[in-house]
GUVEX-35476 format. One record per atom (N, C-alpha, C): x, y, z. Coordinates in steps of 0.2 Angstrom, whole numbers, padded with zeros to 4 digits, always signed. Example, Ala and Ser with C-alpha at 12.3 -4.5 7.8 and 13.67 -1.06 7.14 Angstrom:
+0066-0028+0039
+0062-0022+0039
+0066-0016+0039
+0064-0011+0035
+0068-0005+0036
+0064+0000+0039
// end
This chain:
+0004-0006+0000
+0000+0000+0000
+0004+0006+0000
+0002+0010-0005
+0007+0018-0005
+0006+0022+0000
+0010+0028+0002
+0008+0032+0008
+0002+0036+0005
-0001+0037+0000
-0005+0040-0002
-0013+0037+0001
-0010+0030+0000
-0018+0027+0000
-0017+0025+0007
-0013+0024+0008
-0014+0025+0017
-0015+0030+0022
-0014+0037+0018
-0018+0042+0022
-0022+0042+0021
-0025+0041+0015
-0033+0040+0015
-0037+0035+0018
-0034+0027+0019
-0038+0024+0022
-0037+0026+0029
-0033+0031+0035
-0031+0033+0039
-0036+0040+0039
-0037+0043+0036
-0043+0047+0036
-0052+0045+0034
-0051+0040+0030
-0058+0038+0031
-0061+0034+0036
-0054+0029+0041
-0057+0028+0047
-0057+0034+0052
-0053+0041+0052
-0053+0043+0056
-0063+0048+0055
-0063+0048+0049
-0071+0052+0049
-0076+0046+0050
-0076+0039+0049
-0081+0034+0053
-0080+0034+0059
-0072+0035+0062
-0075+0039+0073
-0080+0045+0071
-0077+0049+0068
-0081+0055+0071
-0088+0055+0067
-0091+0052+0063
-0097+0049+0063
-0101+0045+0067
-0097+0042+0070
-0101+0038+0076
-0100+0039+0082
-0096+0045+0084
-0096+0049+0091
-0102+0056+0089
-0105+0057+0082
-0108+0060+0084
-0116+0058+0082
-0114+0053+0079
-0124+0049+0079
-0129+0048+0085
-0125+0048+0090
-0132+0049+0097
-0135+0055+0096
-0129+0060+0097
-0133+0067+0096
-0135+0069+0089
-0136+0066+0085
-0139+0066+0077
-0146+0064+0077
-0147+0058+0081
-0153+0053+0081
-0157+0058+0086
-0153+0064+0094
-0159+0065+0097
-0162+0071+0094
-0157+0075+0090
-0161+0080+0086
-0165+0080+0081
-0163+0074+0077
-0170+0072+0074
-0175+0069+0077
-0174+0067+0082
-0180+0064+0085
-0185+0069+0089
-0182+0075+0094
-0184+0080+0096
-0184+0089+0094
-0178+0088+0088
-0182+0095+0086
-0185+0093+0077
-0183+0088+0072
-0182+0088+0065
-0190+0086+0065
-0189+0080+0068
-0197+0075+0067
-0205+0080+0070
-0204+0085+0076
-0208+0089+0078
-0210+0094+0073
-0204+0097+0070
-0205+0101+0065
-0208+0099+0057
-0207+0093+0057
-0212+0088+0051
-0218+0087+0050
-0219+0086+0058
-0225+0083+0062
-0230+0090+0060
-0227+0095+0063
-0232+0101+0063
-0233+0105+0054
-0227+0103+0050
-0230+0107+0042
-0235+0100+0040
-0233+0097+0041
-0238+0088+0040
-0247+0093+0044
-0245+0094+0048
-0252+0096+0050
-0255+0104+0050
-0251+0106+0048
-0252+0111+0046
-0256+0111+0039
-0256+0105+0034
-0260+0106+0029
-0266+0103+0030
-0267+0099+0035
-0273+0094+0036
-0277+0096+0042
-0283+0096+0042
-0290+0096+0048
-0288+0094+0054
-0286+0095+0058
-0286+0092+0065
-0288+0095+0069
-0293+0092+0071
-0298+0093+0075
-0302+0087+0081
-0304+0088+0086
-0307+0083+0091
-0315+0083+0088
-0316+0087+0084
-0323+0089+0082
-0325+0087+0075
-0320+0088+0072
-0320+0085+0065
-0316+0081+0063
-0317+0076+0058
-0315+0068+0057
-0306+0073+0052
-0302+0070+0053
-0295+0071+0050
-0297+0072+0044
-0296+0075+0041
-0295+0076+0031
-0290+0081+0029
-0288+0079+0023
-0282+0084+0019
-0286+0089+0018
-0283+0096+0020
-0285+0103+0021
-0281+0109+0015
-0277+0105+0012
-0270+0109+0008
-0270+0117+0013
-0270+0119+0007
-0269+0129+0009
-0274+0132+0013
-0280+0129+0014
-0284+0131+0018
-0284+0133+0025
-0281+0131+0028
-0279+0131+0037
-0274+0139+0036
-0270+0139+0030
-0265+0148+0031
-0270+0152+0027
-0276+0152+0022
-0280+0157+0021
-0285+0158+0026
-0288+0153+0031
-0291+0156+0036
-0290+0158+0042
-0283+0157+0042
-0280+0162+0047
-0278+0169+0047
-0274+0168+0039
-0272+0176+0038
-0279+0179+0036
-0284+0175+0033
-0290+0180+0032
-0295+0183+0037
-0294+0179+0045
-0295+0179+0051
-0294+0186+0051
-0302+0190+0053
-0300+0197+0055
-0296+0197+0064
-0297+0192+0067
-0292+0192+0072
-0283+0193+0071
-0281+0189+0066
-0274+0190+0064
-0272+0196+0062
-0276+0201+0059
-0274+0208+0059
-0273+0210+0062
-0276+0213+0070
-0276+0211+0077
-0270+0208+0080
-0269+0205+0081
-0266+0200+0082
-0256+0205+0082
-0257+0203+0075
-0249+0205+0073
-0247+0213+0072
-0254+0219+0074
-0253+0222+0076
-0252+0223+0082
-0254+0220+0085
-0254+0221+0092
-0246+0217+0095
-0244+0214+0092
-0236+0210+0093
-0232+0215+0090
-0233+0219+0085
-0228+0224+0081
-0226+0230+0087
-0231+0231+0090
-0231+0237+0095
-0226+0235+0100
-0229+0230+0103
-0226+0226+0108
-0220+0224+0105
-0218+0223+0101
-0211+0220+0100
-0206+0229+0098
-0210+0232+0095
-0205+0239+0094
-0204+0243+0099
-0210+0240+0105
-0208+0246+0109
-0203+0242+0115
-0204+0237+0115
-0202+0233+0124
-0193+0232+0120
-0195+0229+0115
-0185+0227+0114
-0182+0233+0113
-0185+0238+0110
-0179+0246+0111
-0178+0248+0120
-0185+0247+0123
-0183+0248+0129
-0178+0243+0133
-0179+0235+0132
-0175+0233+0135
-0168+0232+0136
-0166+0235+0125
-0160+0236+0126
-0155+0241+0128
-0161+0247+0131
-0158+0253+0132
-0157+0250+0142
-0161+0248+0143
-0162+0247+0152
-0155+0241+0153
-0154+0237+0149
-0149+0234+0149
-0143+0234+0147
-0141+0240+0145
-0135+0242+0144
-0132+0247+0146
-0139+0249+0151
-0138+0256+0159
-0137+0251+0163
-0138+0247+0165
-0138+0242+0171
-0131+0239+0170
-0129+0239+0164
-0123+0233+0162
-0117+0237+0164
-0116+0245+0161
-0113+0251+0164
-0112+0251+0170
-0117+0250+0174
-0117+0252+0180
-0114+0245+0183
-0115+0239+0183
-0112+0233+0184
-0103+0232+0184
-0104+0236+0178
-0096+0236+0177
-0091+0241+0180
-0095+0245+0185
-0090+0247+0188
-0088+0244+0195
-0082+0247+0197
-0081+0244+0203
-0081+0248+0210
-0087+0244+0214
-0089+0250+0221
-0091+0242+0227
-0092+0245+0232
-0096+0242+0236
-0101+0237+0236
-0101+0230+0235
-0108+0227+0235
-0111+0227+0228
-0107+0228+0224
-0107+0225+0216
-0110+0220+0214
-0106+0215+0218
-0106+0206+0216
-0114+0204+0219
-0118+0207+0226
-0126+0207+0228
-0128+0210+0222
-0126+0216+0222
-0130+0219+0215
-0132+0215+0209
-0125+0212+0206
-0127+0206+0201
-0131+0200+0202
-0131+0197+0208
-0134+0194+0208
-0143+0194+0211
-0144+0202+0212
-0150+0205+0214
-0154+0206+0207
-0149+0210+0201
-0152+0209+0195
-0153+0202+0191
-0151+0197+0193
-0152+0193+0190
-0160+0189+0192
-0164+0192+0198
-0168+0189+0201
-0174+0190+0197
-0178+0195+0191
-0184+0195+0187
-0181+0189+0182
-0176+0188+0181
-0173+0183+0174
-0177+0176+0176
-0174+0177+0183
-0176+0170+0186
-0182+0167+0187
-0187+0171+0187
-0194+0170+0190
-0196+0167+0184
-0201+0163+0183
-0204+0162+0178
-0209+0167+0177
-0210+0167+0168
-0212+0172+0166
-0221+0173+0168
-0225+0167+0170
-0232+0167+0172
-0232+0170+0179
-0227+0167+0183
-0227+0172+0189
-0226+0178+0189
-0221+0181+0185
-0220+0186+0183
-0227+0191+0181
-0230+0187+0177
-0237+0191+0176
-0242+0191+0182
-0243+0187+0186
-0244+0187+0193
-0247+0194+0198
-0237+0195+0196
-0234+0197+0201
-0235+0207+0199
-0234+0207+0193
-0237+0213+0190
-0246+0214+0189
-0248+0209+0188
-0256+0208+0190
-0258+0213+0195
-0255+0211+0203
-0254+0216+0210
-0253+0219+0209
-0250+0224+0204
-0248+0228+0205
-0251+0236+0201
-0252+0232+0195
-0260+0236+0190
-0265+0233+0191
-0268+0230+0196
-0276+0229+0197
-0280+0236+0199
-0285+0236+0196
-0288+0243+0194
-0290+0243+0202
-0294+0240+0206
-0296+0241+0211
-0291+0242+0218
-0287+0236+0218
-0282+0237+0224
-0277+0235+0222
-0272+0237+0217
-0266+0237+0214
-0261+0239+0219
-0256+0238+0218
-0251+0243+0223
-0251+0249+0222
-0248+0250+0213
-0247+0256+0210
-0252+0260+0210
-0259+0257+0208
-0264+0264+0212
-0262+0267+0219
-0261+0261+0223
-0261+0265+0230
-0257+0268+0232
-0250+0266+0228
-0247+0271+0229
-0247+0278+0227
-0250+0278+0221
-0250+0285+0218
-0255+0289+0222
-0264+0284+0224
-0267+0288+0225
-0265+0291+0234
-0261+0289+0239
-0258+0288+0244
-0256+0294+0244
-0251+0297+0239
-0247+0300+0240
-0248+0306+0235
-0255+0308+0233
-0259+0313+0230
-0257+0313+0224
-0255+0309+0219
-0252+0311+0211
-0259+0308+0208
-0264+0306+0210
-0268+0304+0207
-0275+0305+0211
-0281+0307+0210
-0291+0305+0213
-0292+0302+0212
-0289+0299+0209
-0294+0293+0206
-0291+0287+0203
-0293+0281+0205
-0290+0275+0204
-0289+0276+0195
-0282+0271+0193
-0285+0272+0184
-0285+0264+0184
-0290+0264+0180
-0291+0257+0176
-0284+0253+0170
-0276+0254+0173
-0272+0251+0170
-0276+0244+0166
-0276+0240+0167
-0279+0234+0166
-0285+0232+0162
-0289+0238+0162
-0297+0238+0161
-0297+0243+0153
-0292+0245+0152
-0291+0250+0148
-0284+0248+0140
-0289+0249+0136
-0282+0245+0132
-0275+0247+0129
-0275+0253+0129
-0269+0257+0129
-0263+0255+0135
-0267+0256+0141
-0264+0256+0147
-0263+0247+0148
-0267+0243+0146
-0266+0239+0147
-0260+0235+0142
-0261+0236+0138
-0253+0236+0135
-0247+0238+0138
-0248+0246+0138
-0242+0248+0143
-0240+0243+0148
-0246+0241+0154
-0243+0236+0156
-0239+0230+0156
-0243+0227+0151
-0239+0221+0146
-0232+0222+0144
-0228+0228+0141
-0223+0230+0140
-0218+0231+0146
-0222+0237+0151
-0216+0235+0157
-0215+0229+0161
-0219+0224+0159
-0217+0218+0164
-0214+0214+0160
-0214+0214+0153
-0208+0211+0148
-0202+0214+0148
-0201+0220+0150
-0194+0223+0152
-0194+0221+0157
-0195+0222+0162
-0194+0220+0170
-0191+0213+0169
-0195+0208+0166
-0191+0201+0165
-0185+0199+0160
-0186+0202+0156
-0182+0202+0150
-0174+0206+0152
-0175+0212+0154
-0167+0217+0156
-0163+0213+0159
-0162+0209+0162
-0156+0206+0167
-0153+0202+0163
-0156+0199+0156
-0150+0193+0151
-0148+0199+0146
-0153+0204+0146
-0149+0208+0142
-0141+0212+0144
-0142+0212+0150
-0139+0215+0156
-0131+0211+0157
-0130+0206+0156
-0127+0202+0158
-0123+0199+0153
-0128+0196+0146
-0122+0198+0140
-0118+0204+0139
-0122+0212+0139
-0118+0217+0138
-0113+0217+0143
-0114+0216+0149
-0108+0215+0153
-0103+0212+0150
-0106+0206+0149
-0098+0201+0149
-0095+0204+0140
-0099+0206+0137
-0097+0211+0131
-0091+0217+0133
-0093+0220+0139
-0089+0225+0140
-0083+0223+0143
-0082+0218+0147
-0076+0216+0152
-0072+0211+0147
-0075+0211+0140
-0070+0208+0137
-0064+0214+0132
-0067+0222+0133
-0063+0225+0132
-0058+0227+0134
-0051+0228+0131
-0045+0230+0134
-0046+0237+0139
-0043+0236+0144
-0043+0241+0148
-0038+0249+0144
-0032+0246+0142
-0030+0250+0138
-0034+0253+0133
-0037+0254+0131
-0040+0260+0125
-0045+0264+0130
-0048+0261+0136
-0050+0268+0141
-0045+0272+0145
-0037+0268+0146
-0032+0270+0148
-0031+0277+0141
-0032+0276+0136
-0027+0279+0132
-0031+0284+0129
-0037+0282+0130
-0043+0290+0128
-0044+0293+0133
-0042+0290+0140
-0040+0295+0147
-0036+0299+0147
-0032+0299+0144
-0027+0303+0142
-0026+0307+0137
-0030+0306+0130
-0031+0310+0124
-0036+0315+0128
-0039+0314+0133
-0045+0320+0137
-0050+0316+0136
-0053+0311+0134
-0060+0310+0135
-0062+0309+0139
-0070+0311+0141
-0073+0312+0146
-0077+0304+0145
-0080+0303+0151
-0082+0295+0153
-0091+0295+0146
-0090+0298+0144
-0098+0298+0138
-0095+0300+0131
-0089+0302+0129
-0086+0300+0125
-0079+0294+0123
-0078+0294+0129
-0075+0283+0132
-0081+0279+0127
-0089+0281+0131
-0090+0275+0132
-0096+0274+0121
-0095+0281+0120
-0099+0281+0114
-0093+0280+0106
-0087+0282+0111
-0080+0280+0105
-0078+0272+0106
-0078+0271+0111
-0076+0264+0112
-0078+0259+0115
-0083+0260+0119
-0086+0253+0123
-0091+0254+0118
-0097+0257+0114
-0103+0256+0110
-0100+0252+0103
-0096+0256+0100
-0094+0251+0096
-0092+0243+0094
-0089+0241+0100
-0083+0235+0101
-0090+0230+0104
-0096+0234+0108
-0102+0228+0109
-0106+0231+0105
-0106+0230+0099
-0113+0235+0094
-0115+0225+0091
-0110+0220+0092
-0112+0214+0089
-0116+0210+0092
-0113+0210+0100
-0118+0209+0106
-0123+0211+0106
-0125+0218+0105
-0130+0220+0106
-0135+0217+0099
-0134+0216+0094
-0139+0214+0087
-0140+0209+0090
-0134+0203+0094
-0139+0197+0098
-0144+0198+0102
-0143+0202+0107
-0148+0204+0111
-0154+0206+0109
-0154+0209+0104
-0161+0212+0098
-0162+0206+0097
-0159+0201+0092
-0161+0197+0090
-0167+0192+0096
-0163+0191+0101
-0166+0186+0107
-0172+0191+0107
-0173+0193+0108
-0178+0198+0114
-0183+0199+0108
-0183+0200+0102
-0185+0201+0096
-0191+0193+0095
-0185+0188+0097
-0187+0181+0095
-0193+0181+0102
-0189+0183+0109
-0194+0181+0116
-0202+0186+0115
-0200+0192+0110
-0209+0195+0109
-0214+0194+0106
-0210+0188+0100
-0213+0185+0097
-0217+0181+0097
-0214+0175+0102
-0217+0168+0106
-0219+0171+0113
-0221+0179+0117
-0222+0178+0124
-0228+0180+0122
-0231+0171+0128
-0236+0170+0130
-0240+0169+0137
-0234+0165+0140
-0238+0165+0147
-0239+0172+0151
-0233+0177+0150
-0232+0183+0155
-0239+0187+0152
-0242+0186+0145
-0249+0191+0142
-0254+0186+0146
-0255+0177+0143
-0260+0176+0148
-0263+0177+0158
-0255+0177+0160
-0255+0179+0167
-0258+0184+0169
-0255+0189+0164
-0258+0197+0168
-0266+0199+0164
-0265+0199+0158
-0273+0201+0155
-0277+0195+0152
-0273+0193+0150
-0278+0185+0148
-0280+0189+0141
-0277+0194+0138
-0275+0195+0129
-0281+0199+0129
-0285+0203+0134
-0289+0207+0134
-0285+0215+0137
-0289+0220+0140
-0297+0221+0137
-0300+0220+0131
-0304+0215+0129
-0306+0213+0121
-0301+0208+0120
-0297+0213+0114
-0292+0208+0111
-0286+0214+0109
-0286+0217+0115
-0280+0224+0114
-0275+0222+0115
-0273+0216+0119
-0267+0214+0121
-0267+0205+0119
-0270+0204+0115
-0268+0198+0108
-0261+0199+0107
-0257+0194+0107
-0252+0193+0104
-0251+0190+0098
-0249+0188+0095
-0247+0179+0089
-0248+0175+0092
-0241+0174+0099
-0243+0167+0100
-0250+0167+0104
-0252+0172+0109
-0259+0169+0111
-0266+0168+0108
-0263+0171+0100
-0270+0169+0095
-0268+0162+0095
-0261+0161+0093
-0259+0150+0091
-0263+0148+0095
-0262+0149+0102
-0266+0149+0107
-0275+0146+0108
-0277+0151+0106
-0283+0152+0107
-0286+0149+0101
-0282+0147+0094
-0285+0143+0090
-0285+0137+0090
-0279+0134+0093
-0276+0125+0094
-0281+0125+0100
-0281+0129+0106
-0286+0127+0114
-0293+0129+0115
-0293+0135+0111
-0301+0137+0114
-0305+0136+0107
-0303+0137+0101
-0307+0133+0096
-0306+0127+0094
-0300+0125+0094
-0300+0116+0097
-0298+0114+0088
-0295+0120+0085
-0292+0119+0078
-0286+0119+0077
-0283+0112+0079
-0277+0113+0078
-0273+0113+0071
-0276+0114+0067
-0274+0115+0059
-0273+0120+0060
-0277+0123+0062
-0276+0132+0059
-0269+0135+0065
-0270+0133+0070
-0263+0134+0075
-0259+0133+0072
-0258+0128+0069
-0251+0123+0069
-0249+0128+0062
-0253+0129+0059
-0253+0133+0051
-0251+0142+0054
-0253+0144+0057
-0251+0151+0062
-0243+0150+0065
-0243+0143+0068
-0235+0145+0071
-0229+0143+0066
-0232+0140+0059
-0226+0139+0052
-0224+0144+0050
-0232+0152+0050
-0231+0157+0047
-0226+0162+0052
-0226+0160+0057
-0222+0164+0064
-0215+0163+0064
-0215+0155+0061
-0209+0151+0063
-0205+0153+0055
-0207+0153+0050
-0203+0157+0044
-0202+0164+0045
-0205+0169+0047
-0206+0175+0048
-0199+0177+0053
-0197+0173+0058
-0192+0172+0062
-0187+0169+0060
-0186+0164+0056
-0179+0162+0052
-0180+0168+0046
-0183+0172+0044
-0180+0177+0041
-0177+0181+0044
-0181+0185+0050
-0178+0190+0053
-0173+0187+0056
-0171+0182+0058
-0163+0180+0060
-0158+0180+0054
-0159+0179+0050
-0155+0178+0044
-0153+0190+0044
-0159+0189+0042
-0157+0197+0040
-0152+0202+0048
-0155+0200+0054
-0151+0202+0060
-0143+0201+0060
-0142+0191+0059
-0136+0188+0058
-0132+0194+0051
-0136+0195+0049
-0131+0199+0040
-0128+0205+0045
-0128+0209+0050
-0131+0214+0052
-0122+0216+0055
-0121+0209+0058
-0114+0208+0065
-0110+0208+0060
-0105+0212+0061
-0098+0214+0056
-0093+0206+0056
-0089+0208+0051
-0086+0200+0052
-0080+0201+0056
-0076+0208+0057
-0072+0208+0063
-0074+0208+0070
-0079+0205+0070
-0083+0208+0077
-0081+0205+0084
-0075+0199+0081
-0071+0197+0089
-0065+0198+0092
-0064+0204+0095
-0059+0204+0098
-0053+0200+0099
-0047+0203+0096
-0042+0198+0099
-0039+0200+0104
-0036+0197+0108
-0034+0196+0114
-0027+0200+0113
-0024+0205+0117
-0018+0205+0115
-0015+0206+0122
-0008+0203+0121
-0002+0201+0126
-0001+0208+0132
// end
């Protein structure tokens, strides 16, 4: 045998190892993410119902959804809520992360204090904001009307404008602290030398941090868009905890229309056909986001 053909048989045993150290994890991904995703476009063209006998349904389940005057609705009311909460959470997330990264007294509690909305789960979390905008004996009424900024109780909850507003601050409230946390470790990956040496050219700590810290985590942050982007898409329990997608249907999202059509009209076609339409709409916008991050975007390390 020539040395040529020997490193070839010598490299196609060594890729039979590394095919067969990685078919476990091959078989579970097709098993729990590939096969669910089949399952659901498979049903996404056919009748599935507990009420009506199984039949091929083709295109019918995506025009009665998109023609659903609830779906206008719907993905208005998700566009708001997605344009308004993600610009907030990545401004409140990268004041929290600034302030993390400096060094004082009782920091390390501090980080571990903001990490405590991350933690809770999202249906508690609507809960726990519930208490707090209940129109009759919320806290926030009482504290406003306590302390005279207010006569009169307001109907947060009862009211659809406001009821929103709510929605949105309790998705920042739970959302800031991952955003909070990436930007951090974004920031501490920068050299200390270029804040040393803009020290010294004269800049002041708001052109540091808008010359050289904004830039160097501008890639971090498209992640964080992107995540928070993808979390306002899909957030459903923290909407059914606190309003249950009312007053009406002012605080309807996407996913708690999928919701309300797979569980309370008992059509899982047309669900299943709504969350294909959500689920492309999301591999676009990640593709177009991913375009976004520079390709020198990782710092090198230097000596």
């Amino acid at each position: 045998m020539s040395a040529r053909e020997g490193a070839r048989a010598r490299a196609r045993s060594s890729s039979g190892i590394a095919y067969a150290m990685i078919l476990p994890t091959l078989l579970l991904v097709c098993v729990f993410t590939l096969y669910p995703y089949a399952y659901a476009l498979w049903s996404s063209f056919r009748i599935t119902s507990p009420l009506l006998p199984p039949a091929f349904a083709g295109w019918a389940n995506y025009e009665a959804v998109l023609t659903s005057p609830y779906f206008v609705g719907a993905v208005r009311n998700t566009l708001i809520f997605t344009l308004l909460s993600v610009p907030l959470v990545l401004i409140v997330g990268v004041a929290v992360a600034s302030l993390l990264n400096e060094k004082f007294w009782g920091v390390g509690l501090l980080k571990a204090t903001v990490l405590l909305p991350w933690a809770i789960p999202a249906a508690i979390s609507g809960v726990i904001w519930k208490w707090v905008f209940l129109d009759g004996w919320g806290a926030l009424n009482a504290i406003l009307y306590t302390t005279g900024v207010i006569s009169h109780y307001i109907p947060w909850l009862t009211t659809p404008r406001l009821a929103m507003l709510a929605v949105i601050v309790a998705q920042v409230w739970t959302q800031f602290p991952l955003a909070a946390v990436l930007t951090l470790a974004a920031m501490q990956a920068i050299p200390e030398e270029l804040y040393e040496a803009a020290a010294i050219d004269g800049a002041n700590r708001w052109q540091r941090f808008r010359r050289i810290t904004l830039p160097l985590i501008t890639p971090m942050l498209v992640i964080v868009v992107l995540f928070e982007t993808l979390m306002s898409l899909t957030t459903f329990d923290l909407t059914y905890s606190l309003t249950g997608g009312g007053p009406g249907t002012s605080t309807t999202l996407i996913s708690y229309f999928i919701w309300a059509e797979s569980f309370k009209m008992l059509n899982f076609g047309n669900g299943t056909a709504l969350a294909i339409i959500i689920a492309l709409f999301s591999l676009l916008l990640i593709f177009g986001l991913l375009k976004t991050i520079p390709n020198d975007a990782i710092l090198e390390e230097r000596p």
